[in-house]
Steps between C-alpha positions, in 0.01 A plus 500: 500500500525185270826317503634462145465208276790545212485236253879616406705757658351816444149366374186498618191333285136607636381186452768299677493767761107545547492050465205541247460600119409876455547460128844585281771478716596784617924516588629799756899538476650700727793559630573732837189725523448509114264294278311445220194256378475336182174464394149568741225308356147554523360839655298305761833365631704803564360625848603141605838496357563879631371422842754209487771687370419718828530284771874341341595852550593650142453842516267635259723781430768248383376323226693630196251361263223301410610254212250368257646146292283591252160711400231145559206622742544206746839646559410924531219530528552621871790703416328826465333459871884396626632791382286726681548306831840478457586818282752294297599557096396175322760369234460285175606373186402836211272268351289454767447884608235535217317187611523656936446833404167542350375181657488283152237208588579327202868461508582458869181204462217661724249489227470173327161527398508149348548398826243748747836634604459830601731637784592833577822651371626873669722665340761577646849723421851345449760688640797273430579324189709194529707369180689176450817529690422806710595451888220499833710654796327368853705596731885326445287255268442494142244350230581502186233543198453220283237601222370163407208522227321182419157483735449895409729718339524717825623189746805587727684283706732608745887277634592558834820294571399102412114585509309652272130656492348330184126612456334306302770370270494152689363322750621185673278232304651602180215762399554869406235749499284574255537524092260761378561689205254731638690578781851549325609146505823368304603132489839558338559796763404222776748229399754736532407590839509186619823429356588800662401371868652106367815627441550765795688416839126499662424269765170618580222630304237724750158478246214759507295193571541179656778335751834589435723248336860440383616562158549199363596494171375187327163578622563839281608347204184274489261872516744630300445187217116540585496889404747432205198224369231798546647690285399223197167496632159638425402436861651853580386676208699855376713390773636203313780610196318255283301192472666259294188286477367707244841552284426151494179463394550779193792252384228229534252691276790589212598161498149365429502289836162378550366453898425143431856427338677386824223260551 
């Protein structure tokens, strides 16, 4: 048996506890004999997680669900081989069941053909749907649902007493995960996330990628003044509420303003 690594009480990350990167991080809370992972990664990871999971003696037969953060391939893509290792109901945001279910390539990012990205996606059932303020019981412990839209319009995060399980709404250099619009992305839905996780009594944010960090809350406000900027940009497309560049420009033209009259 393997002698467990917690990075809090009642946490164990796979990558802290392996001592190498096996992709997303993957977070098993537990409490007594009872647990639960949040998020798997990759398929070609999960016979190393399980056999991990193994030997730090969680049995099988406990695990009260599989928890996907949200519906992006590099976080389930292994769920649907987990679940029939580990025979457990997966649970996530309604939004994302469409996406897991039939195996969408497009939304969950496996097939960005602009790219020669072109993974595998197997669908997979959700048993469990989780909504925004809806309770995780692990034993004597309990997560609560945060529904925090922004990176895709399916992301969950999840507060369990000062920490809480972020996905990819931030990581600790001040980035957030991607803006789409293809994949469902909303940068007045993601400001308000993050002032969501600013202005909570969190002391530690556990990402879906990355070390974890504290929550420190003028970092936040400068992401939060980045995304707020986006939003008046053309860099991010039907993401953006408007470009005020060209507002501009169309006040330029009724005015008679000629390009070589600030010259």
């Amino acid at each position: 048996m393997l002698q467990r690594k917690p990075v809090f009480p009642n946490v164990i990350e796979l990558n802290h506890q392996l001592g190498h990167v096996i992709g997303c991080n993957v977070y098993l809370v537990y409490d007594q004999k009872e647990w639960i992972l949040i998020d798997i990664g990759y398929e070609d990871v999960v016979d190393e997680i399980i056999e991990v999971i193994r030997q730090l003696d969680f049995p099988f037969a406990q695990c009260r669900m599989l928890v996907a953060t949200h519906a992006d391939v590099d976080h389930v893509q292994g769920m649907a081989k987990a679940k029939r290792i580990l025979r457990a109901p997966l649970a996530a945001h309604p939004k994302a069941v469409a996406a897991i279910s039939t195996g969408d390539r497009i939304s969950t990012f496996a097939e960005i053909a602009a790219q020669d990205i072109h993974l595998e996606m197997p669908a997979t059932a959700v048993e469990i749907e989780l909504n925004n303020g809806d309770l995780l019981q692990v034993g004597e412990q309990s997560l609560e649902v945060w529904w925090m839209p922004g990176h895709t319009n399916n992301q969950l995060s999840f507060r369990f007493r000062d920490l809480l399980f972020s996905g990819d709404t931030l990581f600790r250099d001040g980035c957030v995960g991607a803006i789409d619009a293809h994949h469902g992305s909303d940068l007045a839905d993601f400001v308000r996330s993050l002032q969501r996780i600013r202005d909570a009594e969190i002391d530690w944010l556990l990402p879906s990628h990355g070390p974890i960090f504290r929550n420190e809350r003028e970092r936040i406000d400068e992401t939060i003044a980045r995304l707020q900027a986006y939003q008046h940009m053309a860099d991010f497309g039907t993401c953006a509420l408007d470009w005020p560049l060209l507002d501009q420009w169309e006040q330029e033209l009724a005015d008679g303003k000629w390009p070589t009259d600030d010259t």
